[in-house]
C-alpha positions in Angstrom: 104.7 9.1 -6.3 103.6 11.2 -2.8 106.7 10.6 -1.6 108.5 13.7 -0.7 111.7 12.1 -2.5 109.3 12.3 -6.1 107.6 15.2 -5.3 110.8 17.0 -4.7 111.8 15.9 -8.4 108.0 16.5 -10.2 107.7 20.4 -8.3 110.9 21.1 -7.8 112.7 22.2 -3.8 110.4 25.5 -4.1 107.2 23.6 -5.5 107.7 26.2 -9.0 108.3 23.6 -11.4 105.5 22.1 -13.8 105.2 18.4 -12.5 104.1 17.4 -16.4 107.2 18.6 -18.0 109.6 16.3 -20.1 112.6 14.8 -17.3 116.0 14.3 -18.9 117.2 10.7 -18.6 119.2 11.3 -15.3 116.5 12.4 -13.5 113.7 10.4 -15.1 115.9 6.7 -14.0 115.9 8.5 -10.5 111.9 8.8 -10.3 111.7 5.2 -11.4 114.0 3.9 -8.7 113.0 6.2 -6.0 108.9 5.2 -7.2 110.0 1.6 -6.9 111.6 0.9 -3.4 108.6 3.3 -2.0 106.1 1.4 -3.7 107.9 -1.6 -1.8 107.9 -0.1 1.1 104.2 0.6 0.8 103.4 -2.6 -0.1 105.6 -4.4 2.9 105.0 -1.5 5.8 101.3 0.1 4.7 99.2 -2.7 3.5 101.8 -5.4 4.7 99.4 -8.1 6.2 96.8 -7.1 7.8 95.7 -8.2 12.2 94.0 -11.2 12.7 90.8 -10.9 14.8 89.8 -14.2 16.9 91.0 -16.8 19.3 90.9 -19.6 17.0 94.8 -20.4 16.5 94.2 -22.8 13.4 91.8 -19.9 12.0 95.1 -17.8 12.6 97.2 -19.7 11.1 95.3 -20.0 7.9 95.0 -16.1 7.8 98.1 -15.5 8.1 99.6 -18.1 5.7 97.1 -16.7 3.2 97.9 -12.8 3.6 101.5 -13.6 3.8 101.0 -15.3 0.0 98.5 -12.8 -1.1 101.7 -9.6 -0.1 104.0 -12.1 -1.4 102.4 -11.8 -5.0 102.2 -8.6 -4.8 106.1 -8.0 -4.0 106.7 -10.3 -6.9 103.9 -8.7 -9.5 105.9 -5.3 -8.5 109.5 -6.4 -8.9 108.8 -8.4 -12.1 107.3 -5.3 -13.4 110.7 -3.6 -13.2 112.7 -6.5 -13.7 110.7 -8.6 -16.3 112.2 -12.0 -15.1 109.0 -14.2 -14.6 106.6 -12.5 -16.9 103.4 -11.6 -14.7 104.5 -8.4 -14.0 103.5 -7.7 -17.4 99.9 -7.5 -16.2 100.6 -4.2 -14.9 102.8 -2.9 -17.4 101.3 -3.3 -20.2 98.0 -1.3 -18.8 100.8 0.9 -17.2 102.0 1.8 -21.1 98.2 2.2 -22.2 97.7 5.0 -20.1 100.7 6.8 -20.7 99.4 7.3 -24.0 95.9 7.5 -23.8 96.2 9.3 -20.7 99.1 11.7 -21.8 100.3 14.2 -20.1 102.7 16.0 -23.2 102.4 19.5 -24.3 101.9 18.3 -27.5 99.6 15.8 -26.9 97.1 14.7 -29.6 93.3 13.1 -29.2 94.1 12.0 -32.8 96.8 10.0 -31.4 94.6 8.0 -28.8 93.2 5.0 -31.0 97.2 4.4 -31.6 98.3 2.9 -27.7 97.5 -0.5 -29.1 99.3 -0.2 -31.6 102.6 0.4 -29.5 101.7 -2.8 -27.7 101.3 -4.4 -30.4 105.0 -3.3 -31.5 106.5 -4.1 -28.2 105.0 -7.8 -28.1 106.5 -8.3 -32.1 109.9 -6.9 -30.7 109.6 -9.2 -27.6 109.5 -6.8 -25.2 106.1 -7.9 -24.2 104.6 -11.1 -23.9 102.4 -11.6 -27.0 99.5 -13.8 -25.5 99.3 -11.1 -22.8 99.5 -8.3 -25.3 97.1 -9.8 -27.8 94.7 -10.3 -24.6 94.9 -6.8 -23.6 94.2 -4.9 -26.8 91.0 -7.5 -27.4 89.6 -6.4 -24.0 90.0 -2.2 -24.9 89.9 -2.4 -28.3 91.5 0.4 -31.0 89.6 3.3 -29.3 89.6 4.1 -25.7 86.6 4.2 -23.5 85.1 8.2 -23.9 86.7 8.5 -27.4 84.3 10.5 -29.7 83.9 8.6 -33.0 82.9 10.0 -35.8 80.7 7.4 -38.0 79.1 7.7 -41.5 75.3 6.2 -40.7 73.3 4.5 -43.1 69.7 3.8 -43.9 67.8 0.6 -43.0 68.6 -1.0 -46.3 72.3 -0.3 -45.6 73.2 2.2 -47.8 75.3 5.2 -46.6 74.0 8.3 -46.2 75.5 11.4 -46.9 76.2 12.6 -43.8 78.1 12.1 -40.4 76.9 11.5 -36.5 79.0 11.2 -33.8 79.0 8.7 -30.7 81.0 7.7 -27.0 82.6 4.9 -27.0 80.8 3.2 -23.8 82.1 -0.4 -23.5 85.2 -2.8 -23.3 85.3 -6.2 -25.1 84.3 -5.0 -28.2 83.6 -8.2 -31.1 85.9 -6.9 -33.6 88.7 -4.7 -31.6 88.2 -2.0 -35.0 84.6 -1.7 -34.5 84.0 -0.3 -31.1 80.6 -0.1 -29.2 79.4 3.5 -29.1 76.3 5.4 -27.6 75.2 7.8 -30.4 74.8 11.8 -29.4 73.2 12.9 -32.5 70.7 11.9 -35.3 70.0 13.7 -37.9 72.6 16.1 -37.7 71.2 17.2 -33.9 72.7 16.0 -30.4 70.5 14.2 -28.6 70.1 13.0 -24.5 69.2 9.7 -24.9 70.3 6.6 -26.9 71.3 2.9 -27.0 74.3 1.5 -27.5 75.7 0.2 -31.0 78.7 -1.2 -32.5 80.4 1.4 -35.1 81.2 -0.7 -37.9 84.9 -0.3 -39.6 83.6 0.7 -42.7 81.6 3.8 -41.4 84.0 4.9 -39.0 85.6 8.1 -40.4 88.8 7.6 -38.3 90.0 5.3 -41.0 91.1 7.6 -44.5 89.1 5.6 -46.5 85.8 5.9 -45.2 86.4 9.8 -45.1 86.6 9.9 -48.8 83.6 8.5 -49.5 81.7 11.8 -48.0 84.2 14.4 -50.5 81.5 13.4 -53.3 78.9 15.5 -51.2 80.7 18.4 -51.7 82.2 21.3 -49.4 78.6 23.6 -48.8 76.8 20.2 -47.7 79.8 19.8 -45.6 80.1 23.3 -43.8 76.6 23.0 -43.5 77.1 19.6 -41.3 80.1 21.2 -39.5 78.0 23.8 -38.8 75.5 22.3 -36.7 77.7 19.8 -34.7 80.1 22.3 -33.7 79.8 25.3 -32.1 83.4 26.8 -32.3 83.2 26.4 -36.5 85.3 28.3 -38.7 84.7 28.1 -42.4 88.1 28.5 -42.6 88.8 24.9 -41.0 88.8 23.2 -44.3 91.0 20.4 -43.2 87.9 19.6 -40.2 85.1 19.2 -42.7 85.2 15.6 -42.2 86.3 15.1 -38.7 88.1 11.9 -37.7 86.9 12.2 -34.4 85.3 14.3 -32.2 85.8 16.1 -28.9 82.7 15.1 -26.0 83.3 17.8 -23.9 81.2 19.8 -26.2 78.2 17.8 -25.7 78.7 17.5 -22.0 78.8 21.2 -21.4 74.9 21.5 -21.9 73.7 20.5 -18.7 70.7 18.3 -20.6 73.0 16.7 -22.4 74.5 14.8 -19.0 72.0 12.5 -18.6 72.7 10.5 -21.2 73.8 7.7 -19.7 70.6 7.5 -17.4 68.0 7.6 -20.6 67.9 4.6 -23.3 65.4 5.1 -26.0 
């Protein structure tokens, strides 16, 4: 994509144009063919293989026959990428379709929306435009919500009943058990942030990014829930009725205190 070819097409011949804007089909195909061959050409000319060091010609030999395979694969994990003919390009583009969701560059772009990329490779795998092993592999490893989403979780007391209340929490690790209930690293108890913490997996049934679970806290009633908004966001408007019961929240707002940033250094 630093080829002068794309960069021509993402800025435009006077470097004006917004490199995130929406292409029209012409020009997007063009991208895509012109980000392939010079991807190629990286691959074969830039990393190509790399100079053997030594006088030992059997030594040689072995290096080359093994860096020859090793740029061979990659050729192949490229092409099939494009070409989907012998199926492991599909390890890069099905991480290749994650991001462009979860790492969206659109106007209208949604941090809502970010828990749904597995579900469109989940869709593409049932329409058999992914291979479904790979796909089902893929979403177990990330989960529903992306590392560094901000989950919004109903916590309860030691004998497990729900309190009446939210917290929020990072989501700080892949692999999760249960690819609904991610594993998060709480930022506030008791209705405060906190610096420090240990990480804990956010069950299903108190996450409030699922409808149901957001219901159950509407029985506390709208002045207990202002007053919660209240102290876990600074930018609250009484007005924002609909974000009394957030289905997520956004971490930049914890990160910008400066104590707040060594969170990941401090377990309690």
């Amino acid at each position: 994509m630093q080829s002068p070819e794309a960069l021509s097409i993402l800025h435009g011949e006077d470097g004006k144009l917004d490199e995130f804007r929406v292409l029209d089909e012409p020009t997007r195909k063009q991208l895509l063919k012109i980000n392939f061959t010079q991807t190629l050409e990286y691959l074969k000319n830039a990393l190509g293989i790399p100079r053997y060091i030594g006088n030992d010609k059997t030594e040689r030999d072995r290096f080359v026959q093994r860096h020859t395979a090793l740029n061979g694969f990659m050729l192949t994990l490229l092409k099939d990428t494009y070409l989907s003919k012998v199926g492991v390009g599909e390890l890069v583009k099905i991480p290749q379709i994650y991001t462009s969701i979860v790492l969206s560059t659109k106007p209208d772009f949604s941090k809502k929306s970010l828990p749904k990329g597995y579900v469109f490779i989940e869709q593409l795998a049932k329409k058999g435009a992914l291979n479904t092993e790979l796909a089902k592999a893929f979403v177990q490893i990330v989960g529903y919500f992306p590392l560094g989403f901000g989950v919004t979780y109903i916590p309860r007391t030691e004998k497990g009943i729900d309190r009446e209340q939210y917290e929020c929490a990072i989501v700080t690790r892949l692999n999760p058990a249960h690819p609904a209930e991610p594993v998060g690293r709480p930022v506030t108890r008791n209705l405060s942030y906190i610096s420090s913490g240990s990480d804990e997996v956010i069950k299903k049934s108190s996450n409030l990014f699922f409808p149901a679970n957001r219901k159950k806290l509407m029985r506390i009633g709208r002045e207990r829930l202002m007053e919660i908004m209240s102290q876990l966001s600074g930018n609250f408007s009484p007005e924002a009725v609909d974000d009394l019961i957030p289905a997520f929240w956004e971490p930049a707002d914890y990160f910008s205190f400066k104590k707040n940033q060594n969170l990941w250094n401090k377990v309690r």
